[in-house]
N, C-alpha and C positions, 0 to 999 in steps of 0.2 A: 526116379529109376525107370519109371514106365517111358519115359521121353525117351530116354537112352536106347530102352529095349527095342521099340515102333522105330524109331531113328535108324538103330543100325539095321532092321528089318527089311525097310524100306531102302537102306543104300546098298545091303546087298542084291535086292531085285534089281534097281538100279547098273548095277555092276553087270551081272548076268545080261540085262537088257541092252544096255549099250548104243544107247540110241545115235545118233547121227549129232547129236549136238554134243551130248560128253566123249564122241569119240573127236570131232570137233577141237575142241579142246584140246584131250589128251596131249593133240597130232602139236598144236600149235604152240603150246608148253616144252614138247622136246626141240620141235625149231627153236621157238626162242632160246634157248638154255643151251640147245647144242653148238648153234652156231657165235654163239656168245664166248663160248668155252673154247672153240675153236681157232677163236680170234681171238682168245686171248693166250692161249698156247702159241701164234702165231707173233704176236708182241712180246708175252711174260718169257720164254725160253730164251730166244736168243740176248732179252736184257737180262733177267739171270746168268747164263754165260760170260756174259761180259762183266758184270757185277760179281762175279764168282771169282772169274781168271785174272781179273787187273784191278793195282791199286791206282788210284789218280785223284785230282786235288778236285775236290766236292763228292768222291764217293761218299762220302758219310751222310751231305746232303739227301744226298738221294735214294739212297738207303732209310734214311729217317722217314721221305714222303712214300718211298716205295710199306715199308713198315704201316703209316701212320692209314695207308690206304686198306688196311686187316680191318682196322675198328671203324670204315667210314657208315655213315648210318646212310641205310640205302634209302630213306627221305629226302635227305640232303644230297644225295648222286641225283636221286629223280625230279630234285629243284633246279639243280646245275644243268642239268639236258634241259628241262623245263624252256627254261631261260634261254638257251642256247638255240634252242629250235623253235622258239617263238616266233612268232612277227616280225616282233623288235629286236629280235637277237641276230648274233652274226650269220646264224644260220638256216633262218627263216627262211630262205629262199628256196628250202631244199624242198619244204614244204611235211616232214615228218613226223612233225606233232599229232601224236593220237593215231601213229603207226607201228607194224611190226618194226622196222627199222628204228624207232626210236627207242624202242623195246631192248632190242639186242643193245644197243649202244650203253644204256641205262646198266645193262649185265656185263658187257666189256669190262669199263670201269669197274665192275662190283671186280668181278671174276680176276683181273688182270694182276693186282698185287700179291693173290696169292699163287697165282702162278709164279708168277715174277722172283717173290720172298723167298720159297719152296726152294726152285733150282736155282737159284745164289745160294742158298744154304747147303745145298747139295755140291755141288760144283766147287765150293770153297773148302768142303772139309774133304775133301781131294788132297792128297799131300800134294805142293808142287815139285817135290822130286820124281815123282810122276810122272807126270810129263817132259821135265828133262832128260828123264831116262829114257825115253823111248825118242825124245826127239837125239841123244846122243845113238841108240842103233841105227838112226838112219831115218826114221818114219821122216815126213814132210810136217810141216806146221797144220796143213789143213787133217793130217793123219792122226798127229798128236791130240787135236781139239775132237778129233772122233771117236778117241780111244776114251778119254776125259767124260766125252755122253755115256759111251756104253755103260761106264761106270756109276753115272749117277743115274742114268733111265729108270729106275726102280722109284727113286725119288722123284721124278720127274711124272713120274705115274702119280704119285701119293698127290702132285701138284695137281692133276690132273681131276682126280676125285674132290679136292679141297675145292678146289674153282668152280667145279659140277653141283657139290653141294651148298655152294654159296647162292647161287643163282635159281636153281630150282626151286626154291624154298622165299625167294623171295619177293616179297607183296609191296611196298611203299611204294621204291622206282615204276615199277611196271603200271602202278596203280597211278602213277601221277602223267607220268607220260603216253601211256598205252591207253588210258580213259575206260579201258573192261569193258569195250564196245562188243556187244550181240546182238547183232538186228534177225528181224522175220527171213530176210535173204539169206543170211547166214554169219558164222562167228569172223569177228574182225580182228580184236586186241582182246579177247579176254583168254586167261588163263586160267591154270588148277587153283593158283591160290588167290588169284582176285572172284575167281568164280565161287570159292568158299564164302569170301568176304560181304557177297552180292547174294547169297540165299541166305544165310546167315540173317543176315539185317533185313531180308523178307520174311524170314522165320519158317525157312522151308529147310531146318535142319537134317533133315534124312538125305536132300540129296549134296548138303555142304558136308555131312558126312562122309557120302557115297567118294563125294571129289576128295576128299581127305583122305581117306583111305589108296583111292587111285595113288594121289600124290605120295604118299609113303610108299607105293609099294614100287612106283616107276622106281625112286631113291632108289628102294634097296636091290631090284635088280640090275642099275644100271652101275652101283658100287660095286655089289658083284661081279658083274661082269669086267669092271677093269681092273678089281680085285683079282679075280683070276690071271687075266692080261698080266701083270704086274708080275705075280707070281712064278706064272709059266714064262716069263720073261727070264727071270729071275735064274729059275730052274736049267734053261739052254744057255743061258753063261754062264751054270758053274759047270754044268758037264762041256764046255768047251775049252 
């Protein structure tokens, strides 16, 4: 109990203090995670979309690997890039093993299916007389498929949060590909939850506290805030 108490004592100084290395960090955990999420809204929606609006011969396919990517273990994603951006892989040339960039990619993957899953599930329980009714007053095809988002955007938020919380939270890939590099010059590939993992296992528990406590609380403000979004979304389509 006394570990705990001197622990969390010390991560809240920590916190308050704020040094140039854990803000460091902070910074480089919402890039990776943001921009991850963002490309995979950029992938996952318009394949939802499409996987929502139309039936065709192997959607179930791919629905199954779209699915099958919820429960992939983010180990096994950070072996696959691993491999991929090695040497000997196809894509060694790129040169991003044990970079930011291989980072994000590591979280695309993670992130992508549940965007992806979310607004296909959104988008399909859409009645499709829906959309024929508005395509019979007249709207255009690209007008119909706008009216079809509005509708599911709420959901499409919820996709947005799920994919958020996939990724920020997540240690194997980032740890396998990213290598939790910190040098004297400054932070390269580490993050909130490799950087837990790296004092931890030095035994400087107060400030893998300190980073744990950060990491929850980005979460929960950053839920919040699209929670809001979502809401207040919400709220100016039904008063319209």
């Amino acid at each position: 109990m006394e570990l705990i108490w001197e622990s969390s004592r010390e991560a809240f100084r920590v916190l308050f203090e704020m040094d140039p290395k854990t803000l460091g960090v902070i910074l480089l955990s919402l890039r990776v995670s943001g921009l991850a999420v963002l490309i995979g809204l950029v992938i996952g929606v318009p394949a939802g979309i499409a996987l929502g609006l139309h039936r065709f011969r192997g959607r179930q396919v791919i629905m199954a690997i779209v699915n099958t990517g919820l429960g992939l273990p983010p180990v096994v994603v950070g072996l696959f890039v691993y491999m991929m951006l090695s040497r000997r892989g196809p894509l060694g040339g790129l040169e991003w093993l044990f970079t930011v960039p291989a980072m994000i990619t590591a979280q695309v993957i993670l992130a992508t299916p549940y965007i992806t899953a979310i607004t296909t599930s959104a988008v399909a329980s859409i009645p499709r007389e829906f959309r024929l009714q508005a395509l019979g007053l007249g709207a255009s095809r690209r007008q119909a498929l706008w009216i079809v988002i509005k509708e599911a955007r709420l959901s499409i938020m919820t996709a947005v949060i799920a994919g958020f919380g996939a990724v920020i939270s997540e240690v194997g890939a980032v740890m396998m590909v990213g290598g939790n590099i910190a040098t004297t010059e400054g932070n390269r590939t580490q993050v909130l939850t490799t950087a837990i993992m790296l004092e931890v296992r030095k035994g400087n528990f107060a400030l893998a506290m300190a980073f744990g406590m950060i990491l929850m609380l980005l979460a929960f403000i950053m839920v919040l805030l699209l929670t809001r979004m979502q809401e207040g979304s919400g709220g100016r389509w039904v008063q319209s």
